[in-house]
Backbone as CSV, one residue per row, in Angstrom:
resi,resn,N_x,N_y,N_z,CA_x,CA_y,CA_z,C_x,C_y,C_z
1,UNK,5.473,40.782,12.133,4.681,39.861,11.348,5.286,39.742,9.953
2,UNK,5.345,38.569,9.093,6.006,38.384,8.321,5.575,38.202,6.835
3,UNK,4.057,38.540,7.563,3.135,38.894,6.022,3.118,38.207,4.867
4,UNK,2.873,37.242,4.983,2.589,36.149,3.955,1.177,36.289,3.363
5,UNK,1.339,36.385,1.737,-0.166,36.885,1.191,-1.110,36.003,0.908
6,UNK,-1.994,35.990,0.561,-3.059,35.186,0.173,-2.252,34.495,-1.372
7,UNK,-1.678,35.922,-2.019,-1.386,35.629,-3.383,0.049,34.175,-3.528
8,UNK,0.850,34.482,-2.147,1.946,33.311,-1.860,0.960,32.033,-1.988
9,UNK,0.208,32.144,-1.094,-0.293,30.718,-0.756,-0.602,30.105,-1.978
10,UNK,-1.340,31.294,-3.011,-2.257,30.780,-4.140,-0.785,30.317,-4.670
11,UNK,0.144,31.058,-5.098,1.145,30.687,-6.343,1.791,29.197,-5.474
12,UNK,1.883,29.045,-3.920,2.596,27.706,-3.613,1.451,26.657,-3.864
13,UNK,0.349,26.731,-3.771,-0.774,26.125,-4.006,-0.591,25.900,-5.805
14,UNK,-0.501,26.627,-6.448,-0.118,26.387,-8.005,0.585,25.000,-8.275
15,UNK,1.738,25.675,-7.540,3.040,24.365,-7.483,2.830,23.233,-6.977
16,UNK,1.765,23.239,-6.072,1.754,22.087,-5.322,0.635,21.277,-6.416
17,UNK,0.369,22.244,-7.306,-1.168,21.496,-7.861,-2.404,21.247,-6.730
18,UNK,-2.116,21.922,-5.949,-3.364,22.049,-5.273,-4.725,22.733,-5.499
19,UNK,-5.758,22.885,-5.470,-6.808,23.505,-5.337,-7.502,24.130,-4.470
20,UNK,-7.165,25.048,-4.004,-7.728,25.885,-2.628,-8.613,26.779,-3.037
21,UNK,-9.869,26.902,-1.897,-11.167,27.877,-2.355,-10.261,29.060,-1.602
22,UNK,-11.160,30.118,-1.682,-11.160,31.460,-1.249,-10.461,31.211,0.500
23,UNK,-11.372,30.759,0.823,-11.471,30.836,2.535,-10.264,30.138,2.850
24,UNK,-9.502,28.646,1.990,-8.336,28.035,2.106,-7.359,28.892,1.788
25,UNK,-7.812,29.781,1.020,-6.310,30.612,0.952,-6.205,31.869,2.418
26,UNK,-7.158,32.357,2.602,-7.106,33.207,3.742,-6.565,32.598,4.816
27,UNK,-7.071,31.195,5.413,-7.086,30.173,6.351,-5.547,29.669,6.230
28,UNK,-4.790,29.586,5.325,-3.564,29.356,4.907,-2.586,30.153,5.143
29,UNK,-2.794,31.511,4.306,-2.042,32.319,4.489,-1.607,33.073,6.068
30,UNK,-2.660,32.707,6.904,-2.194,33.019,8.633,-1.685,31.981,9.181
31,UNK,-2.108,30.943,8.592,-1.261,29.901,9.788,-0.223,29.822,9.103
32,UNK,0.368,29.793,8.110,1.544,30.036,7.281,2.148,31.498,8.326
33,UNK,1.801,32.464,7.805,1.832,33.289,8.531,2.552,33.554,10.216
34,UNK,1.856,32.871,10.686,1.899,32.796,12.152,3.338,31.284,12.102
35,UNK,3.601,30.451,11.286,4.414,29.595,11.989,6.073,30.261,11.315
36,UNK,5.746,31.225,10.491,7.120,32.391,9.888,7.474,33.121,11.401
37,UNK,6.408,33.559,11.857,6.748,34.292,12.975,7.338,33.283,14.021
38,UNK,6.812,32.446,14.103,7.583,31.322,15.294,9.039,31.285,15.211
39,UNK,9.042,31.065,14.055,10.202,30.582,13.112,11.102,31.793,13.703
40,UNK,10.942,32.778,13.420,11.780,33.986,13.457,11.423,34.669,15.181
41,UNK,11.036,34.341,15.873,10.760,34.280,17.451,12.503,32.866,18.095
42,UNK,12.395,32.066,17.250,13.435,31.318,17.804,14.692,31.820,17.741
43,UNK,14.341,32.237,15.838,15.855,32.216,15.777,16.417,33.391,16.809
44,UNK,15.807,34.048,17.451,16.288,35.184,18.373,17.225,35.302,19.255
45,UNK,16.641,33.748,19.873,17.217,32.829,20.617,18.504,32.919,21.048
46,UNK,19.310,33.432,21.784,20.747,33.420,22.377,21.146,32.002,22.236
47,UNK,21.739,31.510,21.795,22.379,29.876,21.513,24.160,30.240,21.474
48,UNK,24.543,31.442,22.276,25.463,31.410,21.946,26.322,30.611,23.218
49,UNK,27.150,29.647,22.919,27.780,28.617,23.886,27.049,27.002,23.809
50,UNK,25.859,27.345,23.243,25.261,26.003,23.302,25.884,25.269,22.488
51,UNK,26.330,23.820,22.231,26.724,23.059,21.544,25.778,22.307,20.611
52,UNK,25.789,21.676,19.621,24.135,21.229,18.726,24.088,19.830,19.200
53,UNK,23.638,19.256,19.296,22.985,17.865,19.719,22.827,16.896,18.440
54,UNK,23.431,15.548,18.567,23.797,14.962,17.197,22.757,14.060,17.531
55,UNK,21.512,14.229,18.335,20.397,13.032,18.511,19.623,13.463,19.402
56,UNK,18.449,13.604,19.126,17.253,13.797,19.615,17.413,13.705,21.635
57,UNK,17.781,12.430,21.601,17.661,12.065,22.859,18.957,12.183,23.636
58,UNK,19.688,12.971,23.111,21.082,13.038,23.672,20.919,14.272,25.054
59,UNK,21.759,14.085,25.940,21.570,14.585,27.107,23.015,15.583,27.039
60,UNK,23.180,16.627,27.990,23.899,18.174,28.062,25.533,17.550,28.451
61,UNK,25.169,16.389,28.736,26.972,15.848,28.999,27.149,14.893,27.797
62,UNK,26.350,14.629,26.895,26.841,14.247,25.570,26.325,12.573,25.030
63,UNK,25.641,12.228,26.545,25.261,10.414,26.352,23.791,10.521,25.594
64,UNK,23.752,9.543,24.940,22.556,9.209,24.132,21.627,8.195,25.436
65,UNK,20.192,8.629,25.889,19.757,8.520,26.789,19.442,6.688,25.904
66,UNK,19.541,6.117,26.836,19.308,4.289,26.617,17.483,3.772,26.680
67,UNK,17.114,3.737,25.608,15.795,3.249,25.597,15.565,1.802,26.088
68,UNK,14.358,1.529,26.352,14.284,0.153,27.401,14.496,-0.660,26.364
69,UNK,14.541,-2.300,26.530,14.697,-3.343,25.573,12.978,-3.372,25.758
70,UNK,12.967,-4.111,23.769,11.486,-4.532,23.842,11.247,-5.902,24.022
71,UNK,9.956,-6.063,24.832,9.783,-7.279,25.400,8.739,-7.684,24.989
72,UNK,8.371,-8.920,24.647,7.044,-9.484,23.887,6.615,-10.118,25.241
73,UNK,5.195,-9.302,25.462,4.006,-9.536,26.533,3.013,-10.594,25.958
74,UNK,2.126,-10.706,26.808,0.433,-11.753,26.311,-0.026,-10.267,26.109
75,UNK,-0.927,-10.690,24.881,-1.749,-9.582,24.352,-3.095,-10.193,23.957
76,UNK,-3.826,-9.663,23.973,-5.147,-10.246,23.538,-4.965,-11.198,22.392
77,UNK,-5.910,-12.273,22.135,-6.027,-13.274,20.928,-6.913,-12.224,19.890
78,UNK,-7.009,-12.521,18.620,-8.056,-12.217,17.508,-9.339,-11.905,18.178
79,UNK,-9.552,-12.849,18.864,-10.792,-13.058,18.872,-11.500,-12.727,20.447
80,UNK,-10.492,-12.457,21.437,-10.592,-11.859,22.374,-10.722,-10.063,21.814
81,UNK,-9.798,-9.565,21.006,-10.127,-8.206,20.513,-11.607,-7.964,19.870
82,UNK,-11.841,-8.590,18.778,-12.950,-8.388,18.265,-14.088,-8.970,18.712
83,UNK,-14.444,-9.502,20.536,-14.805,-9.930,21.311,-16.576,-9.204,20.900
84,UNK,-16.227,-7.643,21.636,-17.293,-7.044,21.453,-17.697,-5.992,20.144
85,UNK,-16.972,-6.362,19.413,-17.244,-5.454,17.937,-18.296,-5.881,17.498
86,UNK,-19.023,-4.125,17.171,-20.506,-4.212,16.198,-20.492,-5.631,15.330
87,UNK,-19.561,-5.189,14.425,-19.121,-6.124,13.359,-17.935,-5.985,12.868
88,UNK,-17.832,-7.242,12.144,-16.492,-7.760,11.897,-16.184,-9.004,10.576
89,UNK,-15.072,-8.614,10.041,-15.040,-9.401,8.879,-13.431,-9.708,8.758
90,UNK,-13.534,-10.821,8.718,-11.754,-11.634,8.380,-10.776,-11.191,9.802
91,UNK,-11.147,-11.275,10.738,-11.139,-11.485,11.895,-10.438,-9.516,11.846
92,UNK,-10.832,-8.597,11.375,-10.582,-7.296,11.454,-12.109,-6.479,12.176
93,UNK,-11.938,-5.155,12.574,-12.973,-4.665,12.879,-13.677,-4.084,11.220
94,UNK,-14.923,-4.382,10.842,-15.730,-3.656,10.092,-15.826,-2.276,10.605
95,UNK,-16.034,-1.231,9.551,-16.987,0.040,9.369,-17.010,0.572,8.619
96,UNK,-17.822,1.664,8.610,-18.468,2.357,7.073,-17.077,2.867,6.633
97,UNK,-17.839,3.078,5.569,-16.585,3.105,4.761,-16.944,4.875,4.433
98,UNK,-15.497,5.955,4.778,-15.642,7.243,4.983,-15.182,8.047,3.619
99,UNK,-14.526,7.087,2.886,-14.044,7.961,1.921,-14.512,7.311,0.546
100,UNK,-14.676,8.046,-1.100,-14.992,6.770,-2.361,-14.088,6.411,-2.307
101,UNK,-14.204,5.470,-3.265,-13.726,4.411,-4.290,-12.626,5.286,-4.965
């Protein structure tokens, strides 16, 4: 375990200008915690012979796997979408509003 303190979190929390209560720093400091250990669970990892991969989607003989072409379908109209909406304003869906001003 790689023991990351409450007091780390607080001083990266400093830097970040963040504001964390009590329980955010406890709550922090383990999942912080726990993704150090991941971290250091990989690097363990035997990679020796493996070659690095210059793209996500690249395959073990070296081709970059071919994504489909995009094709423009019929999709609903405006007004077929907002068909059955509670409510609605400027042809968008309305709702409460979750966060202030």
């Amino acid at each position: 375990m790689s023991e990351i303190s409450r007091e780390d979190v607080a001083h990266l929390a400093r830097l970040a200008r963040l504001d964390l209560g009590e329980q955010e720093l406890d709550e922090y400091a383990a999942q912080i915690d726990g993704i150090v250990d991941h971290v250091a669970a990989i690097r363990k990892v035997d990679t020796e012979g493996i070659e690095p991969l210059s793209h996500p989607t690249q395959n073990v003989d070296g081709d970059v796997a071919v994504m489909r072409e995009d094709v423009v379908v019929p999709s609903l109209t405006a007004e077929q979408a907002l068909d059955q909406a509670p409510k609605q304003s400027e042809q968008r869906f309305e709702v409460p509003q979750i966060l202030a001003d």
